[in-house]
C-alpha positions, 0 to 999 in steps of 0.5 A: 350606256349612261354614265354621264348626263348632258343638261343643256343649260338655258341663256338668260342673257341679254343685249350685254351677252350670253349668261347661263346658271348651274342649279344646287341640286346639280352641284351636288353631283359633286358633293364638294367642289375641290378643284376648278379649271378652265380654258379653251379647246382650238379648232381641231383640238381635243381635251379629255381621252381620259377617265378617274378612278375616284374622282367625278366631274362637271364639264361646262362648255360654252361653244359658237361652233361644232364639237363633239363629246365622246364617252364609255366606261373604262373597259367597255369597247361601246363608245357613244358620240354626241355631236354639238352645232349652233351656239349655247352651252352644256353641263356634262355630269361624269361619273368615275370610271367613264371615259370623257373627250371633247373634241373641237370640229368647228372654227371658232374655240370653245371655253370649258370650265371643269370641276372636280369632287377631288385635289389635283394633285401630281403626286396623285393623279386621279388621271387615266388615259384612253383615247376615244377620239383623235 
């Protein structure tokens, strides 16, 4: 099953920190970028359990610990889990109808930067939850 892609994404950093850089050909998963929010996941905390009808996403997770990335589409009993350790980043490329969640395992927070080809909006949400890790 493969509804989402996982690039991991190179440090071109320096002595002054951690710098990673997103291609074009990646942002136009997106098509247009429409909202942006970012954040942190505690230790034990997750984000995600959810899916969008219409709408895809690119996650951008910057860790320094483990965590763990969880999907499957929307009505399919088949969960895969990736599980992440060291220090780095990721793009994760999700296309409607697929189920995402991150969860924190590790001590340390993670930063997520989320992207969207959709206006959040409360009056119409494009958010569906299931949960596939607790």
């Amino acid at each position: 099953m493969q509804h989402i892609e996982i690039i991991k994404l190179e440090n071109y950093g320096d002595k002054r920190g951690a710098l990673y850089n997103i291609s074009d050909s990646d942002v136009q998963f997106l098509d247009k970028i429409q909202n942006i929010h970012f954040g942190k996941i505690h230790p034990d905390s997750i984000r995600g359990n959810h899916y969008h009808h219409q709408g895809r996403e690119m996650l951008i997770i910057g860790y320094s610990d483990t965590w763990m990335l969880a999907w499957a589409e929307k009505d399919s009993a088949e969960i895969s889990k990736k599980e992440f350790t060291g220090s780095g980043a990721v793009l994760i490329k999700v296309n409607e109808g697929i189920v995402h969640s991150v969860k924190n395992t590790g001590d340390k927070d993670l930063e997520i930067i989320a992207l969207s080809n959709r206006i959040f909006s409360k009056e119409d949400p494009d958010t569906f939850t299931r949960i596939l890790l607790t």
